[in-house]
C-alpha positions as CSV (number, residue, x, y, z in Angstrom):
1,X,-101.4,48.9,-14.2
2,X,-103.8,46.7,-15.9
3,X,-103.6,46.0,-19.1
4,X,-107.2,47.0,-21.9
5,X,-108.6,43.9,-23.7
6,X,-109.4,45.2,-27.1
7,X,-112.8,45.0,-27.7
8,X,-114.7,42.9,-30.0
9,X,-116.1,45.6,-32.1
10,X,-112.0,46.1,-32.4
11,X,-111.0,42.9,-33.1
12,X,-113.8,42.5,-36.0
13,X,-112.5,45.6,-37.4
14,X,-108.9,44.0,-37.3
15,X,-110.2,41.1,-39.1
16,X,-111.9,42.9,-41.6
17,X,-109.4,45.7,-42.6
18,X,-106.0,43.5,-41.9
19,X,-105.6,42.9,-46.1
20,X,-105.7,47.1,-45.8
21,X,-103.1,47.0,-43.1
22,X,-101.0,44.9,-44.5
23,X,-100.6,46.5,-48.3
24,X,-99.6,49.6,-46.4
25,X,-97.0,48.0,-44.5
26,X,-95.8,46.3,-48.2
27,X,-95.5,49.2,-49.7
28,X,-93.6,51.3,-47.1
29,X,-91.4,48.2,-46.3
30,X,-89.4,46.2,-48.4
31,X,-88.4,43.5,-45.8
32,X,-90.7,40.8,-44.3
33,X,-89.5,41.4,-41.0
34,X,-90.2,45.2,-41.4
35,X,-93.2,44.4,-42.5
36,X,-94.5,42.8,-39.7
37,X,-93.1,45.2,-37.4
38,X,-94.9,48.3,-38.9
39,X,-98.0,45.9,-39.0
40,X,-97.5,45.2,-35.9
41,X,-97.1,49.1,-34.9
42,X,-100.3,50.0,-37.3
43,X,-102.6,47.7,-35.3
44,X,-100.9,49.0,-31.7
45,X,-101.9,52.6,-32.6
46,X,-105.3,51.8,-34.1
47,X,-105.7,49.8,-30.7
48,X,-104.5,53.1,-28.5
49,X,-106.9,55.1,-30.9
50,X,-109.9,52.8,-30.6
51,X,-111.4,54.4,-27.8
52,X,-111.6,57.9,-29.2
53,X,-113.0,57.0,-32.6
54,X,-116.7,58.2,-32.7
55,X,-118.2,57.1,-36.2
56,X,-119.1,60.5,-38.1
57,X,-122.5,60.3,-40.4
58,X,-121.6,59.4,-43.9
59,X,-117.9,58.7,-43.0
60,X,-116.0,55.5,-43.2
61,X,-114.1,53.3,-40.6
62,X,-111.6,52.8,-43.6
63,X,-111.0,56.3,-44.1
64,X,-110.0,56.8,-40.3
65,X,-108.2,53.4,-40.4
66,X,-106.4,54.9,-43.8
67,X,-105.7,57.8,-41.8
68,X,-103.7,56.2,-39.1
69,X,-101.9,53.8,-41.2
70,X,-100.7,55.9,-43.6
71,X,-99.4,57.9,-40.5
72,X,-97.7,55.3,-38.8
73,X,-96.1,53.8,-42.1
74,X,-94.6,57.4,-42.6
75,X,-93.5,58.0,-39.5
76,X,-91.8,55.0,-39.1
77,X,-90.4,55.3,-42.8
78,X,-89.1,58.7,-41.4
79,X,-87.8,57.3,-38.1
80,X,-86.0,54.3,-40.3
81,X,-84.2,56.7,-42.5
82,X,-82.8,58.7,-39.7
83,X,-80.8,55.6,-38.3
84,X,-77.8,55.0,-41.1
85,X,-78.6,51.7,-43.2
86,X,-76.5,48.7,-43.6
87,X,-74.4,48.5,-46.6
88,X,-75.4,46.5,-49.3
89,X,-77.6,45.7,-52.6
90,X,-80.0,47.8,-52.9
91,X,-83.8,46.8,-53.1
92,X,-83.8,46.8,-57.4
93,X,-79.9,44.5,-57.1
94,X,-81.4,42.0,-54.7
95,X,-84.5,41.9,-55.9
96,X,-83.2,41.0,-59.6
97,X,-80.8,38.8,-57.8
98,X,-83.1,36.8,-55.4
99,X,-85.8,36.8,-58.1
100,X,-87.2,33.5,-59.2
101,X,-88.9,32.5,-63.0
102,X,-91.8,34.1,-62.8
103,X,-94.8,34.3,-64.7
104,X,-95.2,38.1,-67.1
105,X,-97.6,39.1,-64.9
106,X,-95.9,39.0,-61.8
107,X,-92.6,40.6,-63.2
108,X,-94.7,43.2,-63.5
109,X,-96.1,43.5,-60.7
110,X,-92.6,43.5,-59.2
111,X,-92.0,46.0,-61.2
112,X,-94.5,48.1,-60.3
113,X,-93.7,47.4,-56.8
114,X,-90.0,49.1,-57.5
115,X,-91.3,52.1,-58.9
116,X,-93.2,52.8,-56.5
117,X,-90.6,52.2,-53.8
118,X,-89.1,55.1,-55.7
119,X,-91.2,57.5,-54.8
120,X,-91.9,59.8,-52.0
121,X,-93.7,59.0,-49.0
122,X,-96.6,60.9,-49.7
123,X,-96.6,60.1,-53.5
124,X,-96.8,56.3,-52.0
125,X,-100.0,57.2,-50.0
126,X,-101.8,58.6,-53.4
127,X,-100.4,55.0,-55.2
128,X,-101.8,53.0,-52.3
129,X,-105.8,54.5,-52.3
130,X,-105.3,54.5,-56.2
131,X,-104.6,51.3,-56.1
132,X,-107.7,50.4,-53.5
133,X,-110.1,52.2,-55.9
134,X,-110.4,55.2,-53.2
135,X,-113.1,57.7,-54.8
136,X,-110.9,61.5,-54.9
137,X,-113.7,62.8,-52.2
138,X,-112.2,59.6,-49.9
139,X,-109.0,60.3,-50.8
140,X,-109.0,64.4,-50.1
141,X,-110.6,62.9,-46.5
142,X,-108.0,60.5,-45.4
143,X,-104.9,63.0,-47.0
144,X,-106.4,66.1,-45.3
145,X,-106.5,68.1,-48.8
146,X,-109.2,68.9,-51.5
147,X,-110.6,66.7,-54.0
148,X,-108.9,69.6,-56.5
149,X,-105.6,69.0,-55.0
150,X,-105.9,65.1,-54.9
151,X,-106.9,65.2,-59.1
152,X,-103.6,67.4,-59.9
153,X,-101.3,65.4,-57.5
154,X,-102.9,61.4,-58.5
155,X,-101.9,63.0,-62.2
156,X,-98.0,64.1,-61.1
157,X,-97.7,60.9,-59.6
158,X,-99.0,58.9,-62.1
159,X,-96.5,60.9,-64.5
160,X,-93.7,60.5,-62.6
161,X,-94.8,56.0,-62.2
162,X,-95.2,56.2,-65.9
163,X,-91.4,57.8,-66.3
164,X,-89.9,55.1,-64.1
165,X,-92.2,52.6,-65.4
166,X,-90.5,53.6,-69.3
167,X,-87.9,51.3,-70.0
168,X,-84.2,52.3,-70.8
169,X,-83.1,52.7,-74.4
């Protein structure tokens, strides 16, 4: 069986959209190592989907790219939390613990990052294209639902970040 050399239009695609990639493997995966593997899985499927993708008029290569990763980071979320996890410090304990001075604004950042590792997978998704300055029409695209739906469901979301976000009196 021979193996497909990815072609170039692929491998420029990679290049370009690997930053993408890789802020969806961060924030379905805590660990480096994780990381890399869902990375890792992300580009395999994009690679196996290559060859089917037909560019639609008026329709993005990141929306489709979106579409997968967000897919595979889920599924693989999914298949993670089926397997029973090793006993330990959870991500807030060892992330306090292993936590270096920083400066104020990366504590919040990190902060951020926890909060949103609270939430559900889907809620993640909304955070994520939020977060890339993803227009609701590109959005209600890449999540399969209407702009409507996107606008009440970015506002639950951004609630419910808000709530964790609050801290404790």
């Amino acid at each position: 069986m021979a193996i497909a050399v990815p072609s170039a239009d692929f491998v420029a695609a990679l290049h370009e959209y690997q930053p993408l990639l890789r802020r969806v493997a961060r924030l379905y995966c805590q660990d480096a190592d994780d990381r890399q593997d869902l990375f890792q899985e992300m580009v395999l499927q994009l690679w196996r989907a290559w060859p089917r993708y037909v560019p639609q008029p008026g329709a993005k290569l990141s929306t489709w790219l979106y579409r997968i990763a967000l897919n595979v980071a889920i599924s693989n979320l999914r298949q993670r939390t089926r397997r029973p996890a090793p006993v330990g410090l959870d991500a807030e304990a060892l992330a306090v613990a292993q936590a270096p001075e920083t400066s104020f604004d990366a504590d919040d950042r990190a902060q951020l990052y926890l909060a949103i590792a609270r939430l559900s997978d889907v809620d993640k998704a909304f955070i994520l294209l939020y977060l890339e300055d993803r227009p609701y029409e590109e959005m209600a695209d890449i999540l399969g639902i209407t702009q409507n739906n996107v606008r009440v469901k970015m506002h639950r979301v951004q609630e419910k970040l808000r709530s964790l976000l609050v801290p404790a009196a």
